[in-house]
mmCIF file of the protein (N, C-alpha, C, O) and its ligand, coordinates in Angstrom:
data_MODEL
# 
_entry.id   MODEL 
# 
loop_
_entity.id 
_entity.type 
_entity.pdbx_number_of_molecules 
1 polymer     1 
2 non-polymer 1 
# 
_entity_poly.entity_id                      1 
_entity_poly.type                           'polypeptide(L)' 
_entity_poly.nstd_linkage                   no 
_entity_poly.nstd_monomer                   no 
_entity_poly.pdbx_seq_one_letter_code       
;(UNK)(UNK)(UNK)(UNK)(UNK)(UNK)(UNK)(UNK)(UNK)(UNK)(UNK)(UNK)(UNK)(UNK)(UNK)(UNK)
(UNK)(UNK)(UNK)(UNK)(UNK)(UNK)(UNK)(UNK)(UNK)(UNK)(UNK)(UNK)(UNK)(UNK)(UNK)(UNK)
(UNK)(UNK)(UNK)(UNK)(UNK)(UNK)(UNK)(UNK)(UNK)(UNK)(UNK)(UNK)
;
_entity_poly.pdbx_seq_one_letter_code_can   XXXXXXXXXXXXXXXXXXXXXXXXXXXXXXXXXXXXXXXXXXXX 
_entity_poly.pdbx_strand_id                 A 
# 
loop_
_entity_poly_seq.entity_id 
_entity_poly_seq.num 
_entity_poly_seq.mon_id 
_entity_poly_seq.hetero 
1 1  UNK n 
1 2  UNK n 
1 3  UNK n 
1 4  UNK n 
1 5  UNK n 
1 6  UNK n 
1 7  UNK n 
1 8  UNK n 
1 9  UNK n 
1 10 UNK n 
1 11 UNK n 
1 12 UNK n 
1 13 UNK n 
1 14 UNK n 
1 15 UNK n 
1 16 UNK n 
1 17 UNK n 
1 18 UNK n 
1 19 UNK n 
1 20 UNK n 
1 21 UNK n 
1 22 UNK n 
1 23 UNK n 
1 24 UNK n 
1 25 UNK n 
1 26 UNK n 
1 27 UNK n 
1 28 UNK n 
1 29 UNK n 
1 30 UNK n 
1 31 UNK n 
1 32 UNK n 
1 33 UNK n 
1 34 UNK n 
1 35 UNK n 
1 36 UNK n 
1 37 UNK n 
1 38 UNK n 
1 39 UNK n 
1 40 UNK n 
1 41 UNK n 
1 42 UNK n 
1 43 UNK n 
1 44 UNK n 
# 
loop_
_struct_asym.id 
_struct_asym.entity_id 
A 1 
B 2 
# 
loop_
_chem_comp.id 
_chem_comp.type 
_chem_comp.mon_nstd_flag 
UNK 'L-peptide linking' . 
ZN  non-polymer         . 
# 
_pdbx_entity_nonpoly.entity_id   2 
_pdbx_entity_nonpoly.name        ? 
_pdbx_entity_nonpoly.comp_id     ZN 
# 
_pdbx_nonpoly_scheme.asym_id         B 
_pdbx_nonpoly_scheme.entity_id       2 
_pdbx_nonpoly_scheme.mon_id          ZN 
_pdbx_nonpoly_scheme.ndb_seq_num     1 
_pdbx_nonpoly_scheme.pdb_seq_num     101 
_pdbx_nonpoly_scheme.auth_seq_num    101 
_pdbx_nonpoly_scheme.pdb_mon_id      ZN 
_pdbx_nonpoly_scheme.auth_mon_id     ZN 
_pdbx_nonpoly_scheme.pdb_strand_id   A 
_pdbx_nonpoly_scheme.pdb_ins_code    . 
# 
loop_
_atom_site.group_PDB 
_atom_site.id 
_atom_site.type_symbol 
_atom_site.label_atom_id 
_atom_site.label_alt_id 
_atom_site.label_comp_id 
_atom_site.label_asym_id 
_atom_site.label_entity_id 
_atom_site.label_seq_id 
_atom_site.pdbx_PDB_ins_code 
_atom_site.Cartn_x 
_atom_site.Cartn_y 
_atom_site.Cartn_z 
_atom_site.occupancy 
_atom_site.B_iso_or_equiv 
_atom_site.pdbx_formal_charge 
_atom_site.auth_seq_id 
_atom_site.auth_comp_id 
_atom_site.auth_asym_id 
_atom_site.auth_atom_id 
_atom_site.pdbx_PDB_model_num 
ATOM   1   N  N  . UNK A 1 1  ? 23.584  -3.137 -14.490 1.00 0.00 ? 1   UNK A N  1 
ATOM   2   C  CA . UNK A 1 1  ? 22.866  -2.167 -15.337 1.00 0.00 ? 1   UNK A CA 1 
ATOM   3   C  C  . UNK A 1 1  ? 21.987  -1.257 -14.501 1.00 0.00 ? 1   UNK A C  1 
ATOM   4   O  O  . UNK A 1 1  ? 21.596  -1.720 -13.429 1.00 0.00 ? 1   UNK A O  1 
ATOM   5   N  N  . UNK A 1 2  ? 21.693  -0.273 -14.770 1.00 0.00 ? 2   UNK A N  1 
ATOM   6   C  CA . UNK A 1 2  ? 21.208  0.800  -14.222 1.00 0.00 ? 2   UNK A CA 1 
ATOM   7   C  C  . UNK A 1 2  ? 20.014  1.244  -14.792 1.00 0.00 ? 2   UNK A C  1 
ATOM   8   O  O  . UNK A 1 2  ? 20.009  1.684  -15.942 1.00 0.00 ? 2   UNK A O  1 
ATOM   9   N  N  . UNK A 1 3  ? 18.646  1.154  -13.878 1.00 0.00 ? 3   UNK A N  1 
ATOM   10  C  CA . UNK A 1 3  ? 17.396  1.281  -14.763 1.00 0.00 ? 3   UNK A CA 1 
ATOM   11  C  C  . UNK A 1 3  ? 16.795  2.656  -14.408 1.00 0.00 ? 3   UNK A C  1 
ATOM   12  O  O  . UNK A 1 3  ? 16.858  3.601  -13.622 1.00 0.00 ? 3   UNK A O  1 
ATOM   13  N  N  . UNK A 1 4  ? 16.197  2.178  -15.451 1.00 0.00 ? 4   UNK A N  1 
ATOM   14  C  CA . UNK A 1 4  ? 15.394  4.190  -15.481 1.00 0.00 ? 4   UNK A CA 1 
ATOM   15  C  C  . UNK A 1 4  ? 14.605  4.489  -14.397 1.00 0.00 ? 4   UNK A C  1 
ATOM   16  O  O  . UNK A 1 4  ? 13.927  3.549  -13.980 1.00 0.00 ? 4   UNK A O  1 
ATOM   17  N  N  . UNK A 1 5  ? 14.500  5.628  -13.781 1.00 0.00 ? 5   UNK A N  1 
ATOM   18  C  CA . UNK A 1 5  ? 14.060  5.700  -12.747 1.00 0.00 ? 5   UNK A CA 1 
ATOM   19  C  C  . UNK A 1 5  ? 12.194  5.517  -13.002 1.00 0.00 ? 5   UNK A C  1 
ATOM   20  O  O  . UNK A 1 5  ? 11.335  5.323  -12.142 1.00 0.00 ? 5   UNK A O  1 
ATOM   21  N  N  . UNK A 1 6  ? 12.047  5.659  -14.409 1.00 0.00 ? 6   UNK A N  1 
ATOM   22  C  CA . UNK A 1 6  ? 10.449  5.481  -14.470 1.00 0.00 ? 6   UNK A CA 1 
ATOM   23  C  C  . UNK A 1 6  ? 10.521  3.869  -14.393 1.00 0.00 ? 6   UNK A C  1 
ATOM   24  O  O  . UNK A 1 6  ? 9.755   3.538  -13.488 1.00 0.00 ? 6   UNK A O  1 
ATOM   25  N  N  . UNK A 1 7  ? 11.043  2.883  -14.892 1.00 0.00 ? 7   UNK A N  1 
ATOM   26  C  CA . UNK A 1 7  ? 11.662  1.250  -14.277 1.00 0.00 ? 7   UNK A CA 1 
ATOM   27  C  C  . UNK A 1 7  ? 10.807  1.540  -12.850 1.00 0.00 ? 7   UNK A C  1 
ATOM   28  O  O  . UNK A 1 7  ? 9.812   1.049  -12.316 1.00 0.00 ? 7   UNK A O  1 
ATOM   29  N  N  . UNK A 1 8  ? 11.733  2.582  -12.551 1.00 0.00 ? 8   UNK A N  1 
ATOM   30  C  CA . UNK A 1 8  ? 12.386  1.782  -10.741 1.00 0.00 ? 8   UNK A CA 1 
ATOM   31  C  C  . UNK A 1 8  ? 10.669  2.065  -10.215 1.00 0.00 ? 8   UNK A C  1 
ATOM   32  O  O  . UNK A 1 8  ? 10.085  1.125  -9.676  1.00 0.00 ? 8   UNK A O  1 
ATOM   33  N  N  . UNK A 1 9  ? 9.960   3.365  -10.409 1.00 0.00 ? 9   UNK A N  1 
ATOM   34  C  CA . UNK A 1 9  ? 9.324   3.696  -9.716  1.00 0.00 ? 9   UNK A CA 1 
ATOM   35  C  C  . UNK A 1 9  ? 7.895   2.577  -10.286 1.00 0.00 ? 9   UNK A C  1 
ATOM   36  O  O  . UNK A 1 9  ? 7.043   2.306  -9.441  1.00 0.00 ? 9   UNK A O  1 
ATOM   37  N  N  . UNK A 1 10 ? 7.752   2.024  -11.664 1.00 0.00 ? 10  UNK A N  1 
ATOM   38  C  CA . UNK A 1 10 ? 6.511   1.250  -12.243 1.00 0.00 ? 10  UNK A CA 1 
ATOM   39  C  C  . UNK A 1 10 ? 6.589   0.031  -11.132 1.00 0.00 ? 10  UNK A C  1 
ATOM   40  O  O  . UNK A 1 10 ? 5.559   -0.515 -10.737 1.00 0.00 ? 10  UNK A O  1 
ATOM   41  N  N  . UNK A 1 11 ? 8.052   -0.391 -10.608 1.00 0.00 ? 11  UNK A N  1 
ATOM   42  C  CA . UNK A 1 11 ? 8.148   -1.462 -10.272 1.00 0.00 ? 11  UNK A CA 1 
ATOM   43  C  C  . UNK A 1 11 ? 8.045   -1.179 -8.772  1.00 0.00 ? 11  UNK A C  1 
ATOM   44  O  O  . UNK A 1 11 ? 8.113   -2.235 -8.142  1.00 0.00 ? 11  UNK A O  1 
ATOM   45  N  N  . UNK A 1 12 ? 7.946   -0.437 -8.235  1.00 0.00 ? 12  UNK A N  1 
ATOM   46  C  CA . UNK A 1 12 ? 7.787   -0.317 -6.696  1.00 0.00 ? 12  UNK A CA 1 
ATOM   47  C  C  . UNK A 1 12 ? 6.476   -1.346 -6.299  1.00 0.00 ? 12  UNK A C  1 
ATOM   48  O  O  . UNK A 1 12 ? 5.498   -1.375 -7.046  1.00 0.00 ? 12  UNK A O  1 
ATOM   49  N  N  . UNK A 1 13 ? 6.523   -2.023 -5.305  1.00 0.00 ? 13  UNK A N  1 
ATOM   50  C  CA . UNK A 1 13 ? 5.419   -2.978 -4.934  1.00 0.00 ? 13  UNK A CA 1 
ATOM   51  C  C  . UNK A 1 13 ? 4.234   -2.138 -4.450  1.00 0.00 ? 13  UNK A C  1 
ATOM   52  O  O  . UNK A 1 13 ? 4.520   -1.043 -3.965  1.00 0.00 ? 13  UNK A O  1 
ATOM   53  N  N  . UNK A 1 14 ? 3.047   -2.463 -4.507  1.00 0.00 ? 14  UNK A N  1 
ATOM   54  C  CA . UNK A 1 14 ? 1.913   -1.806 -3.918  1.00 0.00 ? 14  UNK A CA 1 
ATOM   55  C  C  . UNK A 1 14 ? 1.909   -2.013 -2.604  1.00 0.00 ? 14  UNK A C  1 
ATOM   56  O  O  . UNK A 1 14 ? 2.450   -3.048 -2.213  1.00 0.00 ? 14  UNK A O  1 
ATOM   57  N  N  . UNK A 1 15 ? 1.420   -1.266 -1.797  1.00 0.00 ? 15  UNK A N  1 
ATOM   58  C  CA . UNK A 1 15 ? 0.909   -1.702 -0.082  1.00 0.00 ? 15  UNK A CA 1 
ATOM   59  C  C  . UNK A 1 15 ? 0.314   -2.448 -0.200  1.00 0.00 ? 15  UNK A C  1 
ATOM   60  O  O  . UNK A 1 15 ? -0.352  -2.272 -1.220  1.00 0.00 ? 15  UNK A O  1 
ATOM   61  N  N  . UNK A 1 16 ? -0.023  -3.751 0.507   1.00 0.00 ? 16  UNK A N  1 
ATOM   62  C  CA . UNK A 1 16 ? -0.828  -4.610 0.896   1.00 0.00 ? 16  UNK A CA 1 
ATOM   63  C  C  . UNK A 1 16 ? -1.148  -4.891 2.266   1.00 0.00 ? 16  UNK A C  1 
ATOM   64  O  O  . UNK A 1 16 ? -0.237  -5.218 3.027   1.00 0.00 ? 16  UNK A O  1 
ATOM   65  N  N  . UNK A 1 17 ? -2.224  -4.812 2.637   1.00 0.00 ? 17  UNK A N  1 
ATOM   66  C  CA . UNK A 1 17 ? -3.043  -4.901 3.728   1.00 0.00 ? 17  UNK A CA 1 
ATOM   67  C  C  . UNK A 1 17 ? -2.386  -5.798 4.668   1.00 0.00 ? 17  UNK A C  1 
ATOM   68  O  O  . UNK A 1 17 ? -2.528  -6.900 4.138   1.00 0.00 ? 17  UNK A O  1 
ATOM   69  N  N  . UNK A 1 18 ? -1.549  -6.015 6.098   1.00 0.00 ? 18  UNK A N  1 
ATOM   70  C  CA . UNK A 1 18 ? -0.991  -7.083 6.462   1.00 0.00 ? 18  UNK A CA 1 
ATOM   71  C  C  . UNK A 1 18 ? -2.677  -7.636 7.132   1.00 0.00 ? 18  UNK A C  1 
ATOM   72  O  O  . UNK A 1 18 ? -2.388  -8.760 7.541   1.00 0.00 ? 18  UNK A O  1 
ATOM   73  N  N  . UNK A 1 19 ? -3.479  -7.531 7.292   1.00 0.00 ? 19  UNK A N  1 
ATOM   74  C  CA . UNK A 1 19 ? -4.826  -7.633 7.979   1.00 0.00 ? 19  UNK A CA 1 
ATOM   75  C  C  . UNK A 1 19 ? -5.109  -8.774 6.715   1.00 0.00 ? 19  UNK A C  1 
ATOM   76  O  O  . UNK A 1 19 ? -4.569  -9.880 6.710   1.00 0.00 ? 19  UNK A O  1 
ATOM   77  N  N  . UNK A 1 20 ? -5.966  -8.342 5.750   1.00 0.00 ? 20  UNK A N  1 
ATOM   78  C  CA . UNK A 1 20 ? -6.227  -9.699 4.575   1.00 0.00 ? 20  UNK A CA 1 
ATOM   79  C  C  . UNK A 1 20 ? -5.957  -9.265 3.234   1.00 0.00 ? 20  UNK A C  1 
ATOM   80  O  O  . UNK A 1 20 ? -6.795  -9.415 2.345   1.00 0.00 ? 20  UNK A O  1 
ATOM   81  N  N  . UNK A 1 21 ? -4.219  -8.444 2.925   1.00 0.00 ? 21  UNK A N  1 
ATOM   82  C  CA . UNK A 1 21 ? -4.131  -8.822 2.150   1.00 0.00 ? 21  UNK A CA 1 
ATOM   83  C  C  . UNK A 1 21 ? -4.192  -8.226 0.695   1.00 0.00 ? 21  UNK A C  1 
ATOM   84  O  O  . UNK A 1 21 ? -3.872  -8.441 -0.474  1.00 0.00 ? 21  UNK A O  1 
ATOM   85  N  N  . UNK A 1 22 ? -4.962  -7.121 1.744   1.00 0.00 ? 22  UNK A N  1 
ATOM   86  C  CA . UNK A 1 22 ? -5.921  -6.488 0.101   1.00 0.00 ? 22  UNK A CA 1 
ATOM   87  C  C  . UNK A 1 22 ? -4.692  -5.590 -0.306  1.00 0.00 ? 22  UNK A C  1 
ATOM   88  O  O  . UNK A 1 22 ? -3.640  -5.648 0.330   1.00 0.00 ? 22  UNK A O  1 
ATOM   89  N  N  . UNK A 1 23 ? -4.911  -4.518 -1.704  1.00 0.00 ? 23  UNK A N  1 
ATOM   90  C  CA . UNK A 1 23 ? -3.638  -4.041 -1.950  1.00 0.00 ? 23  UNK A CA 1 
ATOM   91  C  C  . UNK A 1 23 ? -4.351  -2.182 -1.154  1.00 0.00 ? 23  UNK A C  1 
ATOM   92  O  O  . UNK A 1 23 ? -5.530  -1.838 -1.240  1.00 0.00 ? 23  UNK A O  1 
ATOM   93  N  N  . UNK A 1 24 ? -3.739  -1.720 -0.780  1.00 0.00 ? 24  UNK A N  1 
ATOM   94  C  CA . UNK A 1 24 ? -4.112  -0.855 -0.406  1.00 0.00 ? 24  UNK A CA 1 
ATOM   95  C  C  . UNK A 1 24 ? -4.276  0.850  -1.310  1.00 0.00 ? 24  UNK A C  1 
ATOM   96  O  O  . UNK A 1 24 ? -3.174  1.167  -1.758  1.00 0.00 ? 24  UNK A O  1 
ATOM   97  N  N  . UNK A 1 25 ? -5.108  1.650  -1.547  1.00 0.00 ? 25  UNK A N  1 
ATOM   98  C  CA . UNK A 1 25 ? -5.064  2.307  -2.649  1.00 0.00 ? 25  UNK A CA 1 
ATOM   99  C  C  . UNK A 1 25 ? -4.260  3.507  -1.912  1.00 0.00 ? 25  UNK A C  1 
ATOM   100 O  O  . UNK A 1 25 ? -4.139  3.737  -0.709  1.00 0.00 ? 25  UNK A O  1 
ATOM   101 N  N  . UNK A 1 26 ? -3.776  4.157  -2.986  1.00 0.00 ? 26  UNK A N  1 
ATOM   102 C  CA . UNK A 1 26 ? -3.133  5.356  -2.398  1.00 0.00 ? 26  UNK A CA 1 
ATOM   103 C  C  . UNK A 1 26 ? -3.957  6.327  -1.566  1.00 0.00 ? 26  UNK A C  1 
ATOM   104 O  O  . UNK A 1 26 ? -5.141  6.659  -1.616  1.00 0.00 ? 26  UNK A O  1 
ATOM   105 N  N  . UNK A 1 27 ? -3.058  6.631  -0.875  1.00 0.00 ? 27  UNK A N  1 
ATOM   106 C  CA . UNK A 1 27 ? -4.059  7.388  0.339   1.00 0.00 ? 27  UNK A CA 1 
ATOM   107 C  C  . UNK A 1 27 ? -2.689  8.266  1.157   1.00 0.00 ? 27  UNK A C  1 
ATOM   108 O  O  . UNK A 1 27 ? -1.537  7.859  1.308   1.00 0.00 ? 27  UNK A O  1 
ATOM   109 N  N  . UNK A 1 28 ? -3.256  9.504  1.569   1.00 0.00 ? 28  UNK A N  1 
ATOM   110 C  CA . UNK A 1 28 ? -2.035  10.371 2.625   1.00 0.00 ? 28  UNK A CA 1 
ATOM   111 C  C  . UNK A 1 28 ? -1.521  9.956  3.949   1.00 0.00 ? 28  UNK A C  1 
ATOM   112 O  O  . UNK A 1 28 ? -0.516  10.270 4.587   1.00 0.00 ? 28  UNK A O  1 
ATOM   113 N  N  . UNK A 1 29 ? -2.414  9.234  4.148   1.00 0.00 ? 29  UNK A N  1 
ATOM   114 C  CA . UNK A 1 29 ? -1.985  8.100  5.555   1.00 0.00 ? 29  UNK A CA 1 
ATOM   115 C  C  . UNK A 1 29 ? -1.112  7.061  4.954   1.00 0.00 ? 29  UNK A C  1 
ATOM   116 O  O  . UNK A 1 29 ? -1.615  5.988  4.619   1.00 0.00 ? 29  UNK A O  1 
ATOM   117 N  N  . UNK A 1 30 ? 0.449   7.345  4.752   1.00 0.00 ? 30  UNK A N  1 
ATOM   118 C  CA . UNK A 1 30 ? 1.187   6.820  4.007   1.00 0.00 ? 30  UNK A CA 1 
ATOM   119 C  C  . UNK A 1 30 ? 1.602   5.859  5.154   1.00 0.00 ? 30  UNK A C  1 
ATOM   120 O  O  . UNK A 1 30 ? 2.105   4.783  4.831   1.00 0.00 ? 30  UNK A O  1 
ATOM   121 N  N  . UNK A 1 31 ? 1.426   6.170  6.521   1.00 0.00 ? 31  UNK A N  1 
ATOM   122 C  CA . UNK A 1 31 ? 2.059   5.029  7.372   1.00 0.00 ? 31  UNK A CA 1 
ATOM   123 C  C  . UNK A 1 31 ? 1.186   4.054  7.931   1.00 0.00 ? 31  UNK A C  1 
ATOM   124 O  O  . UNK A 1 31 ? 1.551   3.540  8.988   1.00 0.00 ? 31  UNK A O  1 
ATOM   125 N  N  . UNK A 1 32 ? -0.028  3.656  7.366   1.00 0.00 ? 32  UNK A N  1 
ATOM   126 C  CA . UNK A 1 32 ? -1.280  2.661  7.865   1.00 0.00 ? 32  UNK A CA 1 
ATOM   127 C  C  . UNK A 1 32 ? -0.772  1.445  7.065   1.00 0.00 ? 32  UNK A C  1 
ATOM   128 O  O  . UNK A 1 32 ? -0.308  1.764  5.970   1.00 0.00 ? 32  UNK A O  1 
ATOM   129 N  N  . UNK A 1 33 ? -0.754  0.376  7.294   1.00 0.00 ? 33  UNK A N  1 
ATOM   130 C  CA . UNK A 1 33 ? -0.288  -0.869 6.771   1.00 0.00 ? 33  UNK A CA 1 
ATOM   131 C  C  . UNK A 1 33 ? -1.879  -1.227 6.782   1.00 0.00 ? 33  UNK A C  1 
ATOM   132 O  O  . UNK A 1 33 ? -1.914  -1.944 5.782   1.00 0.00 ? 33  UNK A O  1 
ATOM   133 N  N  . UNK A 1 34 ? -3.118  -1.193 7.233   1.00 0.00 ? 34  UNK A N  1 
ATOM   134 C  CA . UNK A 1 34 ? -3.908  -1.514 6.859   1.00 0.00 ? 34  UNK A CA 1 
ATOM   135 C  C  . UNK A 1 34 ? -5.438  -0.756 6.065   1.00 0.00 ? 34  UNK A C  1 
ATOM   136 O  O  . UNK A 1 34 ? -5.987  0.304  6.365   1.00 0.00 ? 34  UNK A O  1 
ATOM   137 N  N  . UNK A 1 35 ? -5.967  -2.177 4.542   1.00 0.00 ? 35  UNK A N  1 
ATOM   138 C  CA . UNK A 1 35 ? -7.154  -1.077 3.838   1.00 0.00 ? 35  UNK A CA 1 
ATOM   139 C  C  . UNK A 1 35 ? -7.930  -0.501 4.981   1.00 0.00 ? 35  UNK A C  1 
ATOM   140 O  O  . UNK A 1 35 ? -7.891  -0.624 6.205   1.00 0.00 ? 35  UNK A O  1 
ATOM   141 N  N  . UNK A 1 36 ? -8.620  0.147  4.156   1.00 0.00 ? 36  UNK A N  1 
ATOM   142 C  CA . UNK A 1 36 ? -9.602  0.904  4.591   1.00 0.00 ? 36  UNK A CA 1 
ATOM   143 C  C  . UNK A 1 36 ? -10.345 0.361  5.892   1.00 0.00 ? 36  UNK A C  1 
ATOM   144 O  O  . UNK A 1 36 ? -10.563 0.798  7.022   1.00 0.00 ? 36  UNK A O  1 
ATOM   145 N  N  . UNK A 1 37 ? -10.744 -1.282 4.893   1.00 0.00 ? 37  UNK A N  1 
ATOM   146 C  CA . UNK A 1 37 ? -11.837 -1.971 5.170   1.00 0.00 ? 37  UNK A CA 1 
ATOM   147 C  C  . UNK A 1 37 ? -11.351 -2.855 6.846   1.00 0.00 ? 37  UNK A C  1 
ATOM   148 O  O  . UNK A 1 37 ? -12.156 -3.113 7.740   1.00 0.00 ? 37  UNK A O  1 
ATOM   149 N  N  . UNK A 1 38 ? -10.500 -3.032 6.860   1.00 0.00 ? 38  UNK A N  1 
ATOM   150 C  CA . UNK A 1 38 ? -10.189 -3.530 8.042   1.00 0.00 ? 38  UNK A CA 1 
ATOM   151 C  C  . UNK A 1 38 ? -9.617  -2.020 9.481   1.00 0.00 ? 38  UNK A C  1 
ATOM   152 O  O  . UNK A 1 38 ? -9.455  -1.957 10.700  1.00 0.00 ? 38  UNK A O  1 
ATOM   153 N  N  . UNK A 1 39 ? -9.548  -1.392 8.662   1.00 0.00 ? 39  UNK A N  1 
ATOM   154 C  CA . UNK A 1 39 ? -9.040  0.167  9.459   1.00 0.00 ? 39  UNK A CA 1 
ATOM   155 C  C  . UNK A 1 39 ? -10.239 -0.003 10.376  1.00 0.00 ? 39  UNK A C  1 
ATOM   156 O  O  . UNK A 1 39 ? -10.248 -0.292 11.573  1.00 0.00 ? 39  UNK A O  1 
ATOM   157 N  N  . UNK A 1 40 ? -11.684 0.342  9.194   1.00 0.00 ? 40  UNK A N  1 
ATOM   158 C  CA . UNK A 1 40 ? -12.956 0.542  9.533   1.00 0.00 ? 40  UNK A CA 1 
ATOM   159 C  C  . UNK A 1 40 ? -13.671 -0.544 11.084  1.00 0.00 ? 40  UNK A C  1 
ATOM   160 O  O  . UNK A 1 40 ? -14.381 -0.328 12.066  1.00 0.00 ? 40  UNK A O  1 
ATOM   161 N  N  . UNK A 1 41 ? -12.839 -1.871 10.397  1.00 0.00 ? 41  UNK A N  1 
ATOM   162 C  CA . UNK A 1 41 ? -13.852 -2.760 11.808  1.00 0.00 ? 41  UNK A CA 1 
ATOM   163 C  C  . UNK A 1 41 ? -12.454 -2.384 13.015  1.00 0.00 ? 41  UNK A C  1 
ATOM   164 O  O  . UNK A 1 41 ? -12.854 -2.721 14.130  1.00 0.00 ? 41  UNK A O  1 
ATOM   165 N  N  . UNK A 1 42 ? -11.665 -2.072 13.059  1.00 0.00 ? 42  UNK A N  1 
ATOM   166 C  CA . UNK A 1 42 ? -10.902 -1.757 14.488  1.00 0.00 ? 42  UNK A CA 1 
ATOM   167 C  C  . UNK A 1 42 ? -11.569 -0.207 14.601  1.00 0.00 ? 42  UNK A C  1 
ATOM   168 O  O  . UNK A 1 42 ? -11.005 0.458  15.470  1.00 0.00 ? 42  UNK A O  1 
ATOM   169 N  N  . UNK A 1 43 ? -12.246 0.231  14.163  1.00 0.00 ? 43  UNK A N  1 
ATOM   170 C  CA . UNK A 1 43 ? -12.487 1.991  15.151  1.00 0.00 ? 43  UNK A CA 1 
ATOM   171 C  C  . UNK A 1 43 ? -13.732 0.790  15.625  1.00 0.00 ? 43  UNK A C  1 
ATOM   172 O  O  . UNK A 1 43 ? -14.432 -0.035 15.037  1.00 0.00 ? 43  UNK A O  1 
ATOM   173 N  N  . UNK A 1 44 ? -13.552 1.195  16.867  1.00 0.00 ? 44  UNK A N  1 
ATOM   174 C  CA . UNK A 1 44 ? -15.190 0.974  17.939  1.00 0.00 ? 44  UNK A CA 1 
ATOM   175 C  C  . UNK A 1 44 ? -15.626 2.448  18.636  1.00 0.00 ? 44  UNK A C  1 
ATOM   176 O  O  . UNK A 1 44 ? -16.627 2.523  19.348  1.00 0.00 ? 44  UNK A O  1 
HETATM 177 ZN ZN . ZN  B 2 .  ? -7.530  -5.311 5.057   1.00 0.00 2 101 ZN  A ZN 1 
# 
């Protein structure tokens, strides 16, 4: 069966943080695997 593309797209998984996890919110830095919050403690 063939689902609706509004299906396909509700069901797309969220980003999640590989760091701890968190889900990551949409953001234009579409290629960062990590939130914010862990982005933040790696800048020194
Ligand atoms: Zn994180």
């Amino acid at each position: 069966m063939l689902q609706s593309p509004v299906d396909f797209f509700r069901e797309l998984p969220k980003k999640i943080c590989v760091e701890c996890g968190q889900i990551i919110e949409e953001q234009a830095e579409s290629y960062l695997m990590e939130c914010d919050h862990c982005l933040s403690k790696r800048v020194e």
